[in-house]
N, C-alpha and C positions, 0 to 999 in steps of 0.2 A: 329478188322477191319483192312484191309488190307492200306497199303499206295501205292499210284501209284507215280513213278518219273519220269517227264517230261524230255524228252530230248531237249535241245534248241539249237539250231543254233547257230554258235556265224558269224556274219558280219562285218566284217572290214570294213569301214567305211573311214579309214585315206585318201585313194584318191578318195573321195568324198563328196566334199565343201560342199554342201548343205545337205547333211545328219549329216557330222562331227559340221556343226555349229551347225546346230539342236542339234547334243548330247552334245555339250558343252554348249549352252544354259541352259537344261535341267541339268546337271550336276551342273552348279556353281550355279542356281536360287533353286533348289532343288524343281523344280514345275512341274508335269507332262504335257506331252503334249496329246490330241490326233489328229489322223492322218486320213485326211481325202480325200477322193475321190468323186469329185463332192457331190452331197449330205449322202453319206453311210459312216460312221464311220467304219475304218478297220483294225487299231491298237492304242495301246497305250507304250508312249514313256516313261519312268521314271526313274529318279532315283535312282541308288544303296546305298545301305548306305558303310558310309564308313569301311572296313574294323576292324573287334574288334568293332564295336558299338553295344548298347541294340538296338538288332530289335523295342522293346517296344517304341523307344524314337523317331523312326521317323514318321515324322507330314503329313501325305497325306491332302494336302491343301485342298482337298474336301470335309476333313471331317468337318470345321466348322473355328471357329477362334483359332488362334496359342496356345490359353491358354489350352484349351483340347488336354491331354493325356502328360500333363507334369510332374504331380506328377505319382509316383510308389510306388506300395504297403512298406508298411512301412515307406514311409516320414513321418516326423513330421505334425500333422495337424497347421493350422498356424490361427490367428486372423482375416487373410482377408479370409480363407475356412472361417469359424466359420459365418462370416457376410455374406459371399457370398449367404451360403446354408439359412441364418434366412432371408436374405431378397427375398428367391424363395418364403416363406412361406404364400400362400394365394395367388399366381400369377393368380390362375383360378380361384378367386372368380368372382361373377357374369358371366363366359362364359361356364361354366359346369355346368349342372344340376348332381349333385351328384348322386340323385337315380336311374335317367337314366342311367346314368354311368356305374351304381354297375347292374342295371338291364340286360342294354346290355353286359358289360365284362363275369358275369353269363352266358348266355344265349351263348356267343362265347364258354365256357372251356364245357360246357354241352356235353352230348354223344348223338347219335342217336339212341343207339342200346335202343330197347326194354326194360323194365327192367325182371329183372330174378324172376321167380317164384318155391319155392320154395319146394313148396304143403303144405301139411297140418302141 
């Protein structure tokens, strides 16, 4: 598979106040912004990480609360994972019908295509 590299613009910013606060805001809070024109969203404003850091270890605040995507493969698992994942265990009882479930999940991975006839 082929990679494509974007070329980007780079915009200096430094003699103009209101854009420079903006990416200093953005820079020290480490929270994206986006940018908006009357009602049409038409970019978005973020964060770099810093220099030598695990790509892996920065936290795009959209994605949920700060505890997700802080462990990396091979940490040690610890007693509060252990407790974390036994107390998810049965979070959906009473609001999923199980069979339905299994019935529709089936029914989504299923093919359309004809089945194949083989002869005799």
């Amino acid at each position: 598979m082929a990679q494509t590299h974007e070329t980007v613009e780079i915009v200096d910013v430094t003699d103009t106040a209101e854009l420079r606060k903006l990416a200093e805001e953005v820079a020290v809070s480490g929270r994206a912004r986006l940018l908006r024109i009357g009602s049409r969203d038409v970019a978005r404003l973020e964060p770099l990480p810093e220099p030598g850091a695990d790509p892996r270890s920065t936290q795009d605040p959209a994605a949920g609360p700060e505890r997700f995507g802080t462990k990396k493969p091979g940490d040690p698992i610890t007693d509060e994972d252990r407790a974390a994942t036994l107390s998810s265990f049965g979070s959906w009882a009473g609001l999923v019908d199980a069979d339905e479930f299994e019935a529709n999940w089936r029914a989504a991975r299923g093919s359309d295509r004809p089945p194949v006839d083989l002869g005799p």
